[in-house]
C-alpha positions as CSV (number, residue, x, y, z in Angstrom):
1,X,83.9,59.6,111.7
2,X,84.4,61.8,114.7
3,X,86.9,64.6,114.3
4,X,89.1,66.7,117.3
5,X,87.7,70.5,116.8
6,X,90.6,71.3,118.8
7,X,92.0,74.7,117.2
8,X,90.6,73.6,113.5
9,X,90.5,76.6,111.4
10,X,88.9,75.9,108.2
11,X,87.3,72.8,106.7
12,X,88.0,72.1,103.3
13,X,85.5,70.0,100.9
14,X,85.8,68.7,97.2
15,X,82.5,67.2,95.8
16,X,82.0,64.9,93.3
17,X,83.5,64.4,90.1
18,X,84.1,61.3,87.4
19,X,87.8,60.6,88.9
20,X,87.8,58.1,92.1
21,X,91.0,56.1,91.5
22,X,93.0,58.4,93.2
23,X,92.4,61.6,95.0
24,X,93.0,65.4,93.5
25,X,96.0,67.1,94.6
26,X,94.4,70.6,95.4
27,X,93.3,69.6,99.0
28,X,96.1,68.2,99.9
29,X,98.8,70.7,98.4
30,X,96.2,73.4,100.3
31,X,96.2,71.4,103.7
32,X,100.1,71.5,103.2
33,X,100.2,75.0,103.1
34,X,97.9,75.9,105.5
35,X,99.7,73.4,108.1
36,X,103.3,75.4,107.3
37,X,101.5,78.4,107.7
38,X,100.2,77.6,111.5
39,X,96.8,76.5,110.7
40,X,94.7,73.5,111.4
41,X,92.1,71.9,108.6
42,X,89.9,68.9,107.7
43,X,88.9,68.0,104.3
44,X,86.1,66.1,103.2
45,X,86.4,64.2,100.0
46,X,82.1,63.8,99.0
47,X,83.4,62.0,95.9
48,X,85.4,59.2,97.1
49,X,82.4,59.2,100.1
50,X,79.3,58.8,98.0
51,X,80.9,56.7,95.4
52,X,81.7,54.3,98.3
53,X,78.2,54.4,99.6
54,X,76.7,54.0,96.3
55,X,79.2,51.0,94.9
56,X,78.2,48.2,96.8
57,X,75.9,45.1,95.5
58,X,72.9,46.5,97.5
59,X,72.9,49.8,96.1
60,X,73.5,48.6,92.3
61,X,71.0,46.2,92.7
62,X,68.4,49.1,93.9
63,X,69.6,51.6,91.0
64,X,69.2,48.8,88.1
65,X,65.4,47.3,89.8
66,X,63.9,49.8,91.0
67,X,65.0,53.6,91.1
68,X,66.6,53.8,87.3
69,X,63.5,52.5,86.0
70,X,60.8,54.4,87.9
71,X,63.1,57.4,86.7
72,X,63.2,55.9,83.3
73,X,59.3,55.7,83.1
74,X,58.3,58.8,84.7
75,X,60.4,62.0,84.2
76,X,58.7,62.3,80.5
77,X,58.9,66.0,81.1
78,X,63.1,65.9,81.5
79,X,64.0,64.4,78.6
80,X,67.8,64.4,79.4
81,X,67.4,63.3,82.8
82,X,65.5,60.3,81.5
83,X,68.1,59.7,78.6
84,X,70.8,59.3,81.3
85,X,68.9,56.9,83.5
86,X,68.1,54.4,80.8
87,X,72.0,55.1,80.2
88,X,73.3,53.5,82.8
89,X,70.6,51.0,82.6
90,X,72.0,49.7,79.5
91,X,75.1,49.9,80.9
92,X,74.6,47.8,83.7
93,X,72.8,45.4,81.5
94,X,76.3,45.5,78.9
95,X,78.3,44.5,81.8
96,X,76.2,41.5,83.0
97,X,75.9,40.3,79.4
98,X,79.9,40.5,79.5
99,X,79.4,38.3,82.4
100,X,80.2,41.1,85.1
101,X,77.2,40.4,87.5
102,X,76.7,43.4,90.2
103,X,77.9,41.1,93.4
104,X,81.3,40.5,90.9
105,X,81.5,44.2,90.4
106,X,81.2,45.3,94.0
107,X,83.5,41.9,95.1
108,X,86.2,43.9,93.0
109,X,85.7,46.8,94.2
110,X,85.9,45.5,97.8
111,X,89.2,43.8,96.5
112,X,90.4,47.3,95.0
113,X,89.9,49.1,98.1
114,X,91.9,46.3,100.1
115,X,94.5,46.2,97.5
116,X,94.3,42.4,96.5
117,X,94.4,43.2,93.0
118,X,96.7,39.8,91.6
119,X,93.7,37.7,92.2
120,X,91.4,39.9,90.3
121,X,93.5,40.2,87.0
122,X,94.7,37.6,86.7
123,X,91.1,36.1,85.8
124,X,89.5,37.6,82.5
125,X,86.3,38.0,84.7
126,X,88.0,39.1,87.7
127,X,89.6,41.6,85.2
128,X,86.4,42.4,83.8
129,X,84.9,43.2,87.0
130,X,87.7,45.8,87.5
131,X,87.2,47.7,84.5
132,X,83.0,47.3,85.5
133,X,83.8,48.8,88.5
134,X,85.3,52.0,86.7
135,X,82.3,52.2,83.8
136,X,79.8,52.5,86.9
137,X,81.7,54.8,88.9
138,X,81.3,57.0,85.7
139,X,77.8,56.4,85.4
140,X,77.6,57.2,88.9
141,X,77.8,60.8,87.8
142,X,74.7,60.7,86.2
143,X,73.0,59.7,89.6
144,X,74.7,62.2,91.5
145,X,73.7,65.1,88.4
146,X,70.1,63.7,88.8
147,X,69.9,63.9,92.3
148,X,70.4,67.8,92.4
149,X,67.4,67.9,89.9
150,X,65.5,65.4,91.6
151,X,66.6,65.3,95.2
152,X,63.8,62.8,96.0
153,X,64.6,59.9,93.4
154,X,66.1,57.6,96.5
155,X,63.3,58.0,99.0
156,X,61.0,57.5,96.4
157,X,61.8,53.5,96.1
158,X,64.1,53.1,99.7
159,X,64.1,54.0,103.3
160,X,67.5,55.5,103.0
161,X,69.3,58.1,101.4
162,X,73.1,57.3,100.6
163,X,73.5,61.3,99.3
164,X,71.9,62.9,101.4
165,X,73.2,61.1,104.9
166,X,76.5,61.9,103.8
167,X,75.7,65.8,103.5
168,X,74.2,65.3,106.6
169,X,77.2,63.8,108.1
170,X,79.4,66.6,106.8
171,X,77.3,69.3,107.7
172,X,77.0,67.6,111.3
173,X,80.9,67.9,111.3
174,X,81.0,71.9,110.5
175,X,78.6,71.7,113.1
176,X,81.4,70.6,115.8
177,X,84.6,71.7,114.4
178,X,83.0,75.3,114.0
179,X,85.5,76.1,111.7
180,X,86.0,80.0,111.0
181,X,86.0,79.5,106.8
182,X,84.8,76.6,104.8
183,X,86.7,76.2,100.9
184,X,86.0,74.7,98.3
185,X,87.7,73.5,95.6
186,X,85.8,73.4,92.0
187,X,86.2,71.7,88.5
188,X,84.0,72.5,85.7
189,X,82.4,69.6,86.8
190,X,81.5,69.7,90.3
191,X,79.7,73.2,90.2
192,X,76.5,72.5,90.3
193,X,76.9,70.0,93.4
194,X,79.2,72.4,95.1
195,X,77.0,75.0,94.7
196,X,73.9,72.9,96.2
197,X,76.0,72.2,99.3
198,X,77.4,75.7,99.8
199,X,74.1,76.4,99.9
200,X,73.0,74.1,102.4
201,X,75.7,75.4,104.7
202,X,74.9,78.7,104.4
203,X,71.6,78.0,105.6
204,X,72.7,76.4,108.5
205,X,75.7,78.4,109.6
206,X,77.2,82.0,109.2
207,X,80.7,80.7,108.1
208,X,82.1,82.3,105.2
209,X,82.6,80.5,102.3
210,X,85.4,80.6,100.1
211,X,85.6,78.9,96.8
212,X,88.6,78.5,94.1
213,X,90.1,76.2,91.7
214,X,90.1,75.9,88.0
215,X,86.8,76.7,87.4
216,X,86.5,80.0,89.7
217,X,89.3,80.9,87.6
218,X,88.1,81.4,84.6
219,X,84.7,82.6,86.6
220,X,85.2,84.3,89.4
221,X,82.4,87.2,88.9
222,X,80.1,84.7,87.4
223,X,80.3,82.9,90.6
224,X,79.5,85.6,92.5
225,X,76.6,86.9,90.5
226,X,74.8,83.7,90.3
227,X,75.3,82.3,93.7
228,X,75.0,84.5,96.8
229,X,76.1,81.5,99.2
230,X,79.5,82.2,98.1
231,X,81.5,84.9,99.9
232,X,85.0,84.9,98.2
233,X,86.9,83.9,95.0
234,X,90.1,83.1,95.3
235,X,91.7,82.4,91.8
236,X,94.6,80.8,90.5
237,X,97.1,79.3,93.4
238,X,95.7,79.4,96.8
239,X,98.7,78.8,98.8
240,X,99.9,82.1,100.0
241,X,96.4,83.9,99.6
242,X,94.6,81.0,101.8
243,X,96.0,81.2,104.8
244,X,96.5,85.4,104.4
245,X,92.3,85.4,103.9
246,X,91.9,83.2,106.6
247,X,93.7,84.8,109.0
248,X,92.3,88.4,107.6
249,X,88.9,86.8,109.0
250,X,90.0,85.3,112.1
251,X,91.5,88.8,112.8
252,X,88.3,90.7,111.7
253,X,90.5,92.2,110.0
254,X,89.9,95.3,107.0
255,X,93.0,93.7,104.9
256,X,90.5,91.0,103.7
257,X,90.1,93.4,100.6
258,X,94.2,93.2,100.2
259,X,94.5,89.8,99.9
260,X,96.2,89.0,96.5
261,X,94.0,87.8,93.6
262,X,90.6,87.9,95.7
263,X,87.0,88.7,94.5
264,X,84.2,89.4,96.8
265,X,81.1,92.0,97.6
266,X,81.3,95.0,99.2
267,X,78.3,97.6,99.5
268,X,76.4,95.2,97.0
269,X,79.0,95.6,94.3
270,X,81.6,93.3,93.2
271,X,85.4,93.9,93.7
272,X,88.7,92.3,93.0
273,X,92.1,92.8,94.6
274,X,95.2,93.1,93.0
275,X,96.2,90.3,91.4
276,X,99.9,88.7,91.9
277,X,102.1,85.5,90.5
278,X,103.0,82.9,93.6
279,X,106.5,82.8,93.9
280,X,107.7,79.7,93.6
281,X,109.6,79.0,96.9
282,X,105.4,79.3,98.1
283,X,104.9,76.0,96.2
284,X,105.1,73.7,99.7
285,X,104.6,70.0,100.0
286,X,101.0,68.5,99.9
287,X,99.4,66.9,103.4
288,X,98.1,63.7,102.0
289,X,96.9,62.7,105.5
290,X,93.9,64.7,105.3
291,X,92.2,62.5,102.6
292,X,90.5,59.2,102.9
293,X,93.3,57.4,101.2
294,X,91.5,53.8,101.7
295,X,88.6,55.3,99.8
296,X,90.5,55.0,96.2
297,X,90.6,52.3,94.3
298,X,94.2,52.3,93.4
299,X,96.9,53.0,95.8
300,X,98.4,55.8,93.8
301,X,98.8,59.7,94.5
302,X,99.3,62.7,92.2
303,X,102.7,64.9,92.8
304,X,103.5,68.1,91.0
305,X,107.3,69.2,89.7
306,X,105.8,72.4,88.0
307,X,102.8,74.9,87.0
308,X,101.8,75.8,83.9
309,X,103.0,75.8,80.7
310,X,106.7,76.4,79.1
311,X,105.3,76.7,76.1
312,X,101.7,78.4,76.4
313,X,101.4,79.6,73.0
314,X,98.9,76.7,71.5
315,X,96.2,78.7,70.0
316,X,93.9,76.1,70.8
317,X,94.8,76.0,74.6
318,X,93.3,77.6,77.3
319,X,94.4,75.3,80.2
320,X,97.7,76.9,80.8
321,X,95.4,80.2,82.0
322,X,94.4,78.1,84.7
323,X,98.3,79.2,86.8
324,X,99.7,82.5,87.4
325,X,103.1,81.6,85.5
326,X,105.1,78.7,84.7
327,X,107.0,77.6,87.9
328,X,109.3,74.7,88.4
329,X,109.8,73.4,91.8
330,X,113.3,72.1,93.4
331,X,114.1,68.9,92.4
332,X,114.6,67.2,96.0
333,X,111.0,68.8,97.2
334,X,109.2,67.2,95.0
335,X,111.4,63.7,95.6
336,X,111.2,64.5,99.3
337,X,106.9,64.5,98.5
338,X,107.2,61.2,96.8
339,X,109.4,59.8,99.7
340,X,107.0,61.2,102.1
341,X,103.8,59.4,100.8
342,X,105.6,56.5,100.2
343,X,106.8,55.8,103.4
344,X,103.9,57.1,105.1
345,X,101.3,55.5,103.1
346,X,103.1,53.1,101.6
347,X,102.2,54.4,97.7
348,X,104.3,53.0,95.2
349,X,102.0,54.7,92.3
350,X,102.0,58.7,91.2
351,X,100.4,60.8,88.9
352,X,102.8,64.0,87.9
353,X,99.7,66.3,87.0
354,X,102.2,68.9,85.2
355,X,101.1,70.0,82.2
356,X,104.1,68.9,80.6
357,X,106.9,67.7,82.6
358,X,110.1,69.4,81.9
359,X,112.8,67.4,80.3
360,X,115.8,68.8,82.6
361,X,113.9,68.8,85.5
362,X,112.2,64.9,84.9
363,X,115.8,63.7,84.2
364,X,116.7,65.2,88.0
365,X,113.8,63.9,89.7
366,X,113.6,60.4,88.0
367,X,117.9,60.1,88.7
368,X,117.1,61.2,92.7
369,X,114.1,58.4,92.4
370,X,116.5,55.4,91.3
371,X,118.7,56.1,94.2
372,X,116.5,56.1,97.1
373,X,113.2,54.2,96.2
374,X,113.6,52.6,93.1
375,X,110.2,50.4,93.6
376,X,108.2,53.7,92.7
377,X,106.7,53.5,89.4
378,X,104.9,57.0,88.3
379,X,103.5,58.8,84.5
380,X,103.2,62.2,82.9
381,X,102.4,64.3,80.6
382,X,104.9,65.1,78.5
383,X,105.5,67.4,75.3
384,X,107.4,66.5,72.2
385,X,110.5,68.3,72.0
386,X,114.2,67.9,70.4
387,X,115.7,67.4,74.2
388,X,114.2,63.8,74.3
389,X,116.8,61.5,73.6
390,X,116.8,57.5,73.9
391,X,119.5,58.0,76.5
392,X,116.9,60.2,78.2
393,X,113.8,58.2,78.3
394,X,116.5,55.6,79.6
395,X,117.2,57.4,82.6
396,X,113.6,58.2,83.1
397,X,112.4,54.3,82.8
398,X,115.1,53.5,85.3
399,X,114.1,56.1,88.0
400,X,110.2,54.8,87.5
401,X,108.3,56.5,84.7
402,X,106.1,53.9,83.0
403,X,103.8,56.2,81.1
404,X,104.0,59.1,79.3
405,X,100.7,60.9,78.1
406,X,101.7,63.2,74.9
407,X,99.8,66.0,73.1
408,X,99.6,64.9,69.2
409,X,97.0,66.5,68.1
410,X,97.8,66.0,64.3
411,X,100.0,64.2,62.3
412,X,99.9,67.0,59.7
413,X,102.7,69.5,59.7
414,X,100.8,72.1,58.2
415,X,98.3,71.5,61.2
416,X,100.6,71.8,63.7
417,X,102.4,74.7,62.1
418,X,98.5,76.3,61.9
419,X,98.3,75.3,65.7
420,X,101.8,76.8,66.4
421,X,102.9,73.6,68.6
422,X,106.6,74.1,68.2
423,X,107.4,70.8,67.0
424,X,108.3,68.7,64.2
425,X,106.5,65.5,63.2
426,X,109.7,63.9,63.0
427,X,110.7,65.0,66.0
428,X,107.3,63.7,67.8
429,X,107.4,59.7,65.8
430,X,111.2,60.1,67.2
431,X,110.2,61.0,70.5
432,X,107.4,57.7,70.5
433,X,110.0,55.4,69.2
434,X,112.5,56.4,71.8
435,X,110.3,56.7,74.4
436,X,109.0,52.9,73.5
437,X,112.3,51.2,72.7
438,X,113.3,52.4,76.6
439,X,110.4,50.2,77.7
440,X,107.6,53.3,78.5
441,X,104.3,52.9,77.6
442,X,103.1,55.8,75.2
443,X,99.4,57.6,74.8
444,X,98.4,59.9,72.2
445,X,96.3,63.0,72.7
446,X,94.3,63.8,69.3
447,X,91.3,65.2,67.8
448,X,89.9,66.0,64.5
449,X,88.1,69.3,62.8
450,X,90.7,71.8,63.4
451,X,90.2,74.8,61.2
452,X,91.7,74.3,57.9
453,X,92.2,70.4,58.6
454,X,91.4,68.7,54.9
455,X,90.7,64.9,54.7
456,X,94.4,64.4,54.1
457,X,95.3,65.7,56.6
458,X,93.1,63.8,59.1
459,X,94.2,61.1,57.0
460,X,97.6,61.0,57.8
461,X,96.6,61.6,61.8
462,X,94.7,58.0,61.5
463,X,97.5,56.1,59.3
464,X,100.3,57.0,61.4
465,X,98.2,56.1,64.6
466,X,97.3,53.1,62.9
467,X,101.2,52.4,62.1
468,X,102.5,53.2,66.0
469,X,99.5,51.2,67.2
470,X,100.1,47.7,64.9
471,X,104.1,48.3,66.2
472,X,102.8,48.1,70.2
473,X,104.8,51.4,70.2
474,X,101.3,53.3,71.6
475,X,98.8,52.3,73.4
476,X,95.4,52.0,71.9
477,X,93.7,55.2,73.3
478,X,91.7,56.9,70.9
479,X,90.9,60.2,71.8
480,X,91.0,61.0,67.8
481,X,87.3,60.6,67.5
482,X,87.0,64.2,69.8
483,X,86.0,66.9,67.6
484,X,87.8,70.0,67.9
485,X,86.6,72.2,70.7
486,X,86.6,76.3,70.0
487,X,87.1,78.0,73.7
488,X,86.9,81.3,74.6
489,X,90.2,82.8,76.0
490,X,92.3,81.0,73.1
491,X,93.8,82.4,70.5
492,X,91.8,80.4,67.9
493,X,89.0,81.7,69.1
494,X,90.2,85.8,69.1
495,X,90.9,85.3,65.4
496,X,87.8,83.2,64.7
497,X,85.7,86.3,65.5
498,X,86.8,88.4,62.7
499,X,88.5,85.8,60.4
500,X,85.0,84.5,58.5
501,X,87.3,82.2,56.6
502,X,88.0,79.7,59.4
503,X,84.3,78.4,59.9
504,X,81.1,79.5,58.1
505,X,79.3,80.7,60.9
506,X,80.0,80.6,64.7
507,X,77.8,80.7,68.0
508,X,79.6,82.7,70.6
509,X,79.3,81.3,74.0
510,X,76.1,80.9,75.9
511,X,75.0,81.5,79.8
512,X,77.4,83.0,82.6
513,X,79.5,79.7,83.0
514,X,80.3,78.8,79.5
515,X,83.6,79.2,77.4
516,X,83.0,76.9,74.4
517,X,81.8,78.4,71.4
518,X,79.7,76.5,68.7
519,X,80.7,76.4,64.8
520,X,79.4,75.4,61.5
521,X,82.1,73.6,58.8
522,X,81.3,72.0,55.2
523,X,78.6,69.1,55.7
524,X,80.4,67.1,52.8
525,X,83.9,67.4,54.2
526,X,82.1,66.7,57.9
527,X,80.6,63.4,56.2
528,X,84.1,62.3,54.8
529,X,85.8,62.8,58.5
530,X,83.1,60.5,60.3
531,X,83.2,58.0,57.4
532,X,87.0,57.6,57.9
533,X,86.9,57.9,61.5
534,X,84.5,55.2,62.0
535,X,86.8,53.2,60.3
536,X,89.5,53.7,62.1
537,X,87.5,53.1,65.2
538,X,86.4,49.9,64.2
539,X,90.1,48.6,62.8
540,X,91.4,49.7,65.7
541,X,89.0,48.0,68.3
542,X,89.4,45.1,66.4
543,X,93.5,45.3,67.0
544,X,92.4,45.9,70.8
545,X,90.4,42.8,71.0
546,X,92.7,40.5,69.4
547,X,95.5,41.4,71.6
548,X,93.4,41.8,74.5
549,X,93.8,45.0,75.6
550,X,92.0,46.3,78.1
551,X,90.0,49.7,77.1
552,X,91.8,53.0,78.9
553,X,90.5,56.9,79.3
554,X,91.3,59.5,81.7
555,X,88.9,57.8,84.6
556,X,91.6,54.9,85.2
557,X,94.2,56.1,84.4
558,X,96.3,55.1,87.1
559,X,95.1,51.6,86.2
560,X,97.9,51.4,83.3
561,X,100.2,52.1,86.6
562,X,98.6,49.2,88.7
563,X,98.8,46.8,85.6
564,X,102.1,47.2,84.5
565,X,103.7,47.1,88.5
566,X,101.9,43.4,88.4
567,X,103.3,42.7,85.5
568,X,106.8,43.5,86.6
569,X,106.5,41.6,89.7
570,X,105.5,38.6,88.1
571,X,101.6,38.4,88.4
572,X,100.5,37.5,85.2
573,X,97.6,39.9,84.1
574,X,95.0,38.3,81.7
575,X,94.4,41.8,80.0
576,X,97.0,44.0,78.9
577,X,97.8,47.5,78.7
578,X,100.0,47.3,76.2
């Protein structure tokens, strides 16, 4: 793809990650901004890219005869990487004996991608090959992670290589555009790959390189410690601060060092500016253009109402850390965003990536969505809370919502007193029965091995699960079977190092980029937990099968979307979501 360099200002790039059925929304809320603000940017999206190279009968076919099994039967010294290739192996080898061969996988994918869905579901093993589709696109990830240890593993067995020509294409591009900054955005996730293609830019050109997102958040001097490619860290929003850095450099400019919420070096040391909250008029609408929208396999967008967390007092949280305060935005902005995309690029589906969508502010948006394009169907996440009534979840199934994703956690009132969640357990089965007589599909957040959590109390986690799941008022989704994860930066964590009682020993955490702590709890009471768990996993898989439910987690989500918007126009699905 050939792009116009005329007057382009910075290139934007996201890299790969386990998501691919719709695109992330920090691009395009950043090309948004940067537009408003007078500047011109292209974005590369190296995950939607490189999944599309890889997912095609050819490539599957080379990755299960001949490069997964040379890597299976020669990296002896890299036990991990050799545990993941025989992985996917076995995975590839599950789906076939399900009756998914790889030409059915890629033929759904092609179908995906040209949004001819009906005929694919409505065929178990046109159904099947759907959900294939999304089991290798998360095994994919364990090529792309191997690849950055062992860049040769495709020459090695093929003439081409899929990764590497499209780096090649992308660097080619900053080679024309000569852009003035390069950014990147960064999960957890994508680091390492980020960090091998910064690199290769660097080497290539003397542009600056800016970097921020969730993970430079929580690291920004890590980053620039460890990695010398990277010139700047800009944490938490990067609206207003993006386009002031940019034009800082453009301008040669010694205000660089005043830019709000900015690491960088100076005379070999590190140094931060001061840091500042976004104000929330600075929240603009996101440029959707500037992503390759046929690249996704379903036709649905994420939209934001808000940032951060009303709440933000969990003490197991640290997510809400991730935004400089809790914002809402106007009602009719983000409708007019929805509108936007849906006329434009005639999306139907959206993903509200608030933490928690706020009640008031959800009732406003889903009564504006009713009025002037009722056909949109959307989900959330959502937090339990006394201002959900039926009347409520009424109004929202009317102006779209179709799926609400809510933080349990527990089913154990002492729990969620010990978590301080501000809710009641009445008040959350009340929620879930509302929410599910209105006609919206409900998922449950939950884990297990929460400090002080007895056998009872997981107990009564699993039975009322059990209960919501054999009255269809949930959808069988179980998270539950995550154990309990101790972060740095909660407040679980600041009482955990000088309360002894809550675990018997703890390992603080290890190496520059790391933030979850390891900890040691009673080997009998651990014992009792899986014991029950496994139980509950198999009662409930059993359920799933004998209704025919289609398995769900958080790398199709939108496919719940997708299925239930068939369903509703009249193409009969032969798996269910519900």
């Amino acid at each position: 793809m050939m792009l116009n360099s005329a007057e382009t200002r910075i290139v934007l790039i996201t890299c790969p990650n386990k998501n691919v059925d719709y695109p992330g929304l920090a691009i395009p809320v950043l090309a948004g901004a940067l537009r408003a603000s007078g500047y011109k940017s292209v974005a590369f999206d190296l995950n939607a890219t490189i999944r599309y190279r890889l997912m095609t009968e050819q490539w599957l076919s080379a990755l299960r005869t001949s490069i997964l099994p040379f890597l299976a039967r020669r990296l002896f010294s890299n036990s991990l990487i050799q545990q993941r290739a025989v992985l996917m192996i076995e995975w590839l080898m599950h789906l076939e004996s399900l009756g998914c061969s790889l030409k059915d996988i890629a033929k759904a994918r092609d179908a995906m991608l040209s949004r001819q869905y009906a005929e694919q579901m409505k065929s178990e093993v046109g159904f099947n090959s759907i959900l294939g589709v999304f089991h290798v696109s998360r095994c994919l990830h364990n090529i792309i992670d191997l690849y950055l240890a062992c860049p040769w593993i495709f020459s090695i067995t093929c003439d081409v290589d899929p990764i590497e020509e499209e780096i090649t294409g992308v660097l080619e591009q900053i080679s024309r555009l000569k852009p003035e900054l390069i950014g990147l955005s960064i999960l957890d996730i994508q680091r390492q790959f980020s960090m091998y293609l910064a690199e290769r830019i660097k080497k290539e050109f003397r542009i600056p390189i800016v970097i921020g997102g969730p993970d430079p958040t929580k690291f920004p001097t890590q980053y620039l410690l460890s990695y010398s490619q990277i010139d700047f860290v800009l944490t938490r929003e990067a609206e207003e601060t993006l386009p002031m850095l940019l034009k800082s450099i453009a301008d040669r400019n010694e205000a660089i060092r005043y830019t709000p919420n900015l690491y960088y070096r100076t005379n070999h040391s590190l140094c931060h500016s001061q840091l500042r909250y976004q104000a929330p008029q600075e929240t603009g609408a996101p440029d959707y253009s500037v992503m390759p929208l046929s690249l996704y396999l379903v036709p649905a967008l994420p939209v934001q109402a808000s940032r951060g967390c009303s709440w933000a007092r969990c003490r197991f949280c640290v997510h809400w850390q991730t935004y400089s305060q809790h914002m809402l935005r106007p009602t009719k902005q983000v409708v007019n965003d929805m509108v936007s995309a849906y006329k434009k690029h005639d999306i139907k589906l959206f993903h509200f990536t608030d933490d928690a969508l706020p009640v008031e502010l959800g009732t406003a948006i889903a009564e504006e969505v009713a009025t002037c394009i009722p056909s949109v169907r959307w989900l959330s996440y959502a937090k339990f809370s006394s201002e959900f009534t039926l009347n409520v979840f009424d109004t929202w199934y009317k102006g779209g919502c179709r799926v609400l994703e809510w933080g349990f956690e527990s089913a154990s009132q002492r729990i969620l007193n010990s978590m301080d969640k501000g809710v009641t357990c009445h008040t959350m089965i009340r929620n879930i029965n509302d929410s599910a007589d209105s006609g919206i599909l409900n998922k449950l957040f939950a884990f297990h091995g929460y400090p002080g959590e007895t056998c009872n109390d997981l107990k009564l986690t699993l039975d009322t699960i059990s209960s919501l799941a054999n009255k269809r008022t949930i959808r069988l989704f179980f998270p539950v079977r995550n154990k309990f994860e101790l972060l740095w930066g909660s407040r679980i964590f600041d009482r955990a190092l000088y309360d002894k009682s809550l675990f018997s020993r703890i390992r603080l955490p290890r190496g520059r980029f790391s933030i979850r702590a390891e900890y040691i709890t009673d080997d009998a009471l651990n014992n009792e937990k899986r014991e029950m768990l496994r139980s509950f996993n198999i009662s409930m898989t059993k359920l799933q099968c004998n209704r025919h439910i289609y398995p769900s987690d958080d790398d199709n989500v939108t496919l719940d979307l997708a299925t239930i918007d068939m369903n509703e126009r009249g193409v009969v699905t032969s798996l269910s979501a519900k």
